[in-house]
N, C-alpha and C positions, 0 to 999 in steps of 0.2 A: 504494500500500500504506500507506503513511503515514496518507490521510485515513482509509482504512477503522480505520486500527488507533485514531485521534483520537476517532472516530465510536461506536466500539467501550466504549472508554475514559467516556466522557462519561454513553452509554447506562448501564454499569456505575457509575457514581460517581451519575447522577441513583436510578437502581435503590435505590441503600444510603442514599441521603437518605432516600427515603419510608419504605422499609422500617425504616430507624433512627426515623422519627418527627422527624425533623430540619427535611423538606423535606412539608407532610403534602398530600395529594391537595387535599384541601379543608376550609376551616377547622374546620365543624362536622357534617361529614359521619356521623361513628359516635355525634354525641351529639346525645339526642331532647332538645326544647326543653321545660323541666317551667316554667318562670316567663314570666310576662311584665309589665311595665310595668303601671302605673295608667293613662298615659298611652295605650297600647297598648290596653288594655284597655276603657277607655271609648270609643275611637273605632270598637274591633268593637262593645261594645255597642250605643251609637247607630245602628253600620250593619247591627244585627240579623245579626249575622257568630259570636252564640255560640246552639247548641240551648238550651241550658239553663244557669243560672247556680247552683250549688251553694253554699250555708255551710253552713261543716262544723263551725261555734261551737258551741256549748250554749245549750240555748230560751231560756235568760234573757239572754244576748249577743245573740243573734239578736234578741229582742222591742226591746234597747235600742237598735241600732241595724244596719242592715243595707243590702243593695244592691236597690231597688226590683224588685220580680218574681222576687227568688234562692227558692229554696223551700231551708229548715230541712233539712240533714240534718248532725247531730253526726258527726263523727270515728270515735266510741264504735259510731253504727249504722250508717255506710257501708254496710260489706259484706252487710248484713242486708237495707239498703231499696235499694239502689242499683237491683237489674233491674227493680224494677215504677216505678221514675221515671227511666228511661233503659232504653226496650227497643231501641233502634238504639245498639249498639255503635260505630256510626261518629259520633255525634255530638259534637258541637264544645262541650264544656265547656270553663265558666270556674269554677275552685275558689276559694272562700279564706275566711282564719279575719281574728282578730282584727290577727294579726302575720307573717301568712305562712308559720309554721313546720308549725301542723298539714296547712293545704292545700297544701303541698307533700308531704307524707306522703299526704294525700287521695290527691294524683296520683300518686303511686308505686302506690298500693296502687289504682286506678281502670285505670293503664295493665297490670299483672299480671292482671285481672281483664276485658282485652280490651277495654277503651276507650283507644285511641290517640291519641286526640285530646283529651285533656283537659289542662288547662294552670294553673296558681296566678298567683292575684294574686299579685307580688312587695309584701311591704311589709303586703299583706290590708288590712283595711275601714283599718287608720292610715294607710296610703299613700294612699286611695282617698277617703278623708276632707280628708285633710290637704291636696288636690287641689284643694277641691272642686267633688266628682262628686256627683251625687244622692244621696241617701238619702235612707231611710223610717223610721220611729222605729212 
């Protein structure tokens, strides 16, 4: 009776860990991954691992300098141009702006909008720059 009751006990205390958020199932289990690395990021590109590459800058940021093959879509037109340049909703997007603030918004408003799989440069074209990773001017 003892063990059962130890057994009992344990079950119950492991239970109120998780459920307190104390003990959690797994590290990043309920939160979807919106950034990723420069580093990270160029080695999918290289290994042709993103559909399509997104800047979400303004044409005259984009003209100065940007990520070779990204196609132009501003912040401002996302949600206007986004299905006739991404009709496979499952597609593996890479966003980013200048600093990473807007392409993360990009990806909020891309993942609402039933693309799951889109992700931000962490850092955008400074990070990706400051790297250096390709670019096209």
């Amino acid at each position: 009776m003892g063990k059962k009751l130890a057994m009992f006990c344990g079950v119950v205390l492991i239970c109120n860990l998780i459920l307190f958020g104390i003990l959690p199932i797994s590290a990043d289990a309920d939160q979807e991954m919106l950034e990723i690395s420069a580093d990270e990021a160029a080695e999918r590109v290289v290994n042709g691992r993103f559909d399509v590459i997104l800047d979400v800058k303004q044409p005259e940021e984009y003209k100065l300098l940007h990520i070779p093959g990204a196609v132009p879509t501003p912040l401002n037109t996302l949600k206007e141009g986004v299905r006739e340049k991404l009709s496979n909703p499952a597609a593996s997007i890479l966003v980013y702006c200048s600093d990473g603030s807007r392409s993360l918004e990009a990806v909020k408003i891309l993942k609402d909008m039933g693309y799951p799989n889109a992700i931000s440069l962490e850092g955008g074209m400074a990070a990706w720059d400051e790297k250096g990773y390709p670019v096209a001017k």
